[in-house]
C-alpha positions, -999 to +999 in steps of 0.1 A: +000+000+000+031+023+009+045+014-024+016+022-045+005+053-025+040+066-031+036+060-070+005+076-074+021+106-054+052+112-077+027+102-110+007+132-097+036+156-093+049+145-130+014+152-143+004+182-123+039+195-139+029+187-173-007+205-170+010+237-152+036+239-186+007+235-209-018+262-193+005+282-191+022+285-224-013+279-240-028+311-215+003+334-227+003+323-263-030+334-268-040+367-286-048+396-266-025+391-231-030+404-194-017+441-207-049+444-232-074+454-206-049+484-200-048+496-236-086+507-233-080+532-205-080+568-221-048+585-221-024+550-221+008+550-236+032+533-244+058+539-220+031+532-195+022+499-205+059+490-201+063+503-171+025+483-156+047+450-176+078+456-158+061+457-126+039+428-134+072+414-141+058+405-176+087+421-196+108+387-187+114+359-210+084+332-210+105+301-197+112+327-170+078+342-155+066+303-157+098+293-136+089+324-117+052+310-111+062+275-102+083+282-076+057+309-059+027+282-061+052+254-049+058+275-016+019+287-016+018+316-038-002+311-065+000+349-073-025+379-073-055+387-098-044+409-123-086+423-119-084+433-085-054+424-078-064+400-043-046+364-038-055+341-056-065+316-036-086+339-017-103+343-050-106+307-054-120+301-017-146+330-020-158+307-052-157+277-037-184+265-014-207+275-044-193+249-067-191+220-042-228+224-028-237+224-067-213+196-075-222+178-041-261+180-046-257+167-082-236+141-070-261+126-049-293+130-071-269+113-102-261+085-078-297+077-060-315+078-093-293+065-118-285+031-094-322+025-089-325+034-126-299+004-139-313-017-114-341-018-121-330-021-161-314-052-152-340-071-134-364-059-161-338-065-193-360-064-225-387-050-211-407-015-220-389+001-188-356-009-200-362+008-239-377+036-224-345+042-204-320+035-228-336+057-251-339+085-224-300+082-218-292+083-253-309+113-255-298+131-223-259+121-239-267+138-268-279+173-259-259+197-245-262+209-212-269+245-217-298+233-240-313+216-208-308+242-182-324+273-209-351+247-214-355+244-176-352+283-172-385+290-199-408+262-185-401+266-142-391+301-140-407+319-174-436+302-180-448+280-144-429+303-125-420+275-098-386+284-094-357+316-099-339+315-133-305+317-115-280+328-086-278+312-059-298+334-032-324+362-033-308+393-022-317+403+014-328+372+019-303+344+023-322+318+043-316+280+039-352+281+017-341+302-003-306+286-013-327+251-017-350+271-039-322+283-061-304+249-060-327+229-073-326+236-112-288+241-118-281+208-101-307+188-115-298+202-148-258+191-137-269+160-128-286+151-158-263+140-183-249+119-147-275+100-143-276+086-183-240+075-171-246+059-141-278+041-149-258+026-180-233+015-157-254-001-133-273-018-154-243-036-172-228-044-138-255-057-125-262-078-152-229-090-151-235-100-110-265-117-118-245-143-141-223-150-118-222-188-101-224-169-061-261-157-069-272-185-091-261-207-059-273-182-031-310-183-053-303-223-052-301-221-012-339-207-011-325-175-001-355-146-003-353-126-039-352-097-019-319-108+001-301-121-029-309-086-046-293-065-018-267-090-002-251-106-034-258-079-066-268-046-054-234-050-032-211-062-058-226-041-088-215-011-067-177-015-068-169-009-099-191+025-096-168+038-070-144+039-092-170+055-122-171+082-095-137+094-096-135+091-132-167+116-133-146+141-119-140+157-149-170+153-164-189+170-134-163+199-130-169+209-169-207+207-167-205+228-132-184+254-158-215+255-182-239+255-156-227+276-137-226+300-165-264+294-176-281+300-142-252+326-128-242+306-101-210+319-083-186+293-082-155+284-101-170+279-135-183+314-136-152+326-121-131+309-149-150+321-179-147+356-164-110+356-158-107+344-193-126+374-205-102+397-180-071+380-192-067+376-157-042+345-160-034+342-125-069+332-115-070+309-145-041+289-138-053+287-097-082+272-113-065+247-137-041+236-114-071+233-087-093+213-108-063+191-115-054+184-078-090+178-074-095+155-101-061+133-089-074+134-049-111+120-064-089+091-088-070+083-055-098+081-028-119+061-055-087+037-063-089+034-020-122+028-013-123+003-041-097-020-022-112-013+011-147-024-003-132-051-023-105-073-007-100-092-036-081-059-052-048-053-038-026-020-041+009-029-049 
């Protein structure tokens, strides 16, 4: 376990190096720059903007500002915002709790319905439920996810006018109603395209359990249908969907981006388009390499509480 903990630890370093490099020659190779927001104030020169890049330290060589960076976020600094010039990981903490209560809830609405959804498919192969689900998956795979949330924006705010079309409290009010209230559609919307995944999973995984010689011989014992379901398949389908969860990382943190974007929610999807459309590369990068760290932990803890549930699987 030592062994294999201390792989995955220097595999994460190598990687989160490689992702850092990328981001940030991609972020500074791209038209435009941090300096362009300054060329719109009246009355800018050009000995000016040299002197804001000199102080920025953005005059240096490339290979040497991303040097530069490295070593600051390795001892903590991950730099300032070139909007309002605040750390940022303060930035990034302000953002925060908004994008893990939306990823959180949409976690747990993907996982309750979508594992009594492929269940259910399983027991009830080739049946009208199972078609009808397949078909609904298909679909919900196939749309994007703004689509769905603007669709759920006309018929519950617009036109029934069950719910608000977006942030995440009413102003002056703030009460725990009123962030369920505003919770509801972005992360049923987020969850959506989750639950297509997980009921698909499920149901393959439990088929596969239920062809296997432990339940054939626990339904040859006289054991009660109910038993066999939750003792022997519902148990066993479930392990390999621990690790489906860390692999959703990814998938979860770039539909929290669009989301987040459709219903205005506050949290680091919004915050990364809108340092995007500041140039504000310091924020950016905080948010890459935070999503990356993110994504790694989830692999790990998954990887772990596969072995743990399953002893059969050993980390070497």
């Amino acid at each position: 376990m030592i062994r294999y903990l201390l792989l995955r630890f220097w595999q994460s370093i190598v990687l989160l190096f490689i992702v850092s490099l990328i981001g940030f020659m991609v972020l500074n190779l791209a038209p435009g720059g941090p300096l362009s927001q300054y060329t719109l104030t009246p009355g800018m020169t050009k000995e000016a903007l040299d002197r804001i890049a000199e102080q920025m330290g953005l005059n240096r060589p490339l290979p040497i500002q991303y040097l530069d960076w490295l070593w600051n976020m390795v001892q903590g600094d991950w730099g300032n915002s070139y909007r309002d010039g605040r750390p940022v990981l303060e930035v990034i903490n302000r953002h925060l709790f908004a994008t893990l209560l939306l990823m959180g809830s949409s976690t747990l609405i993907s996982v309750v319905i979508g594992t009594w959804i492929g269940i259910r498919s399983a027991l009830r192969a080739g049946t009208v439920f199972d078609y009808a689900t397949t078909v609904a998956a298909m679909v919900a795979l196939s749309i994007p996810t703004f689509w769905f949330g603007l669709i759920a924006i006309y018929t519950f705010s617009l036109w029934l006018g069950w719910l608000p079309a977006g942030n995440m409290y009413t102003v002056g009010n703030g009460s725990l109603g009123d962030y369920a209230i505003h919770l509801i559609m972005p992360s049923m919307v987020l969850a959506l395209v989750n639950v297509a995944v997980w009921s698909r999973y499920m149901r393959s995984a439990t088929l596969d359990v239920m062809s296997q010689d432990f339940v054939r011989t626990a339904k040859a014992k006289g054991l009660a249908p109910r038993r066999v379901l939750m003792k022997h398949i519902v148990g066993n389908a479930l392990v390999p969907m621990i690790t489906l969860a860390g692999l959703q990382l990814p998938t979860l943190l770039g539909g929290a981006l669009v989301t987040e974007t459709v219903f205005t929610w506050p949290g680091m999807g919004r915050l990364f388009l809108d340092g995007l459309g500041y140039n504000d590369y310091p924020v950016v990068m905080g948010l890459l390499m935070f999503s990356a760290i993110l994504v790694l932990v989830g692999n790990l803890a998954a990887d772990l509480l596969v072995a743990l549930v399953d002893p059969r699987i050993r980390l070497d």
